[in-house]
N, C-alpha and C positions, 0 to 999 in steps of 0.2 A: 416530599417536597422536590424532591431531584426527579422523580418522576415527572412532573408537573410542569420543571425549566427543560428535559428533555423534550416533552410534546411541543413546547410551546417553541423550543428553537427548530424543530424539525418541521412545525406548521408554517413558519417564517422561512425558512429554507423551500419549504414548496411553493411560498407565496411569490418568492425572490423568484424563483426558475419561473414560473407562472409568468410571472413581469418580463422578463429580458429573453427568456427562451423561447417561448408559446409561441402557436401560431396568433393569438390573442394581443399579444403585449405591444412591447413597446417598435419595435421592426414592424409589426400593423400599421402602429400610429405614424412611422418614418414615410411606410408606404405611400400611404392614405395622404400625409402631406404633399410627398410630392407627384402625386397622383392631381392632388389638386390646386399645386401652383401649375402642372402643364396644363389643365383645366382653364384654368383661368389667363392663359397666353392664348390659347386657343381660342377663347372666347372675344379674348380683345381683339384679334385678327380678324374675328366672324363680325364683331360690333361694326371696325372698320370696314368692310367688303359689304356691310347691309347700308351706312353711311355713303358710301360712292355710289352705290344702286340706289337708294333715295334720292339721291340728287339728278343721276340720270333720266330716271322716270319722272322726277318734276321738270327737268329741262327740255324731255322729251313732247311731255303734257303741254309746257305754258307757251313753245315755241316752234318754229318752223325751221329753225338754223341748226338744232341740235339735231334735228329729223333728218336734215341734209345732208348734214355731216355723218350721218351715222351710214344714210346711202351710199354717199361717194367712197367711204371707207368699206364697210361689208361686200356693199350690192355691184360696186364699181361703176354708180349711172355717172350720169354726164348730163346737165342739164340743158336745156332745147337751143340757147343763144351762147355754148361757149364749144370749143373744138378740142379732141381730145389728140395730142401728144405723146407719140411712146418712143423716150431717146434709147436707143440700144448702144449698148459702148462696146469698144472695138467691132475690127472686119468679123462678115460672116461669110464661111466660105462656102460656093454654090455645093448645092447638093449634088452627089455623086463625082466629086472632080478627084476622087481619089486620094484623098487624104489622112492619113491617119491619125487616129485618135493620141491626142496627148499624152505621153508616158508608157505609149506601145511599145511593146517592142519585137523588134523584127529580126530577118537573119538573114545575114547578107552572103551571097556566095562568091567565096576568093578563087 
């Protein structure tokens, strides 16, 4: 009989390391879960970003403004009756007037 509760807690004892030790066990399953909640963040990012392209491609489809828009942005046209604008902010100094580059530095002879 003591034979019998020896195998049997040593079978139990393997089963227990099996569970919490193994490459099998429960650190698998810990894995596996957050393996697949980053899955499933990923996917909702992917749902969103195919949501914004469906709607582009129907915008793009049903109209001529979204078309426009997409030229004036990407392509930089300019349509036939408006004039295009390019404000430049502060002076630009002529080229070759001898000037140095900002944060140069030079060396002065005393």
């Amino acid at each position: 009989m003591r034979f019998l509760v020896f195998v049997l807690g040593v079978c139990l004892l393997l089963l227990q390391y099996r569970l919490w030790v193994s490459e099998q066990g429960v650190r698998e399953v810990w894995r596996l879960q957050a393996q697949q909640s980053a899955q499933r963040t990923e996917n909702a990012t992917q749902r969103e970003r195919n949501r914004r392209l469906a709607a582009e491609v129907s915008d793009l489809r049903g109209g001529l403004t979204a078309l426009e828009e997409r030229a004036r942005s990407d392509l930089g046209m300019v349509a036939r009756n408006e004039t295009f604008y390019q404000v430049v902010s502060g002076p630009v100094p002529p080229a070759g007037a001898g000037h140095e580059p900002r944060g140069a530095l030079t060396a002065r002879a005393q």
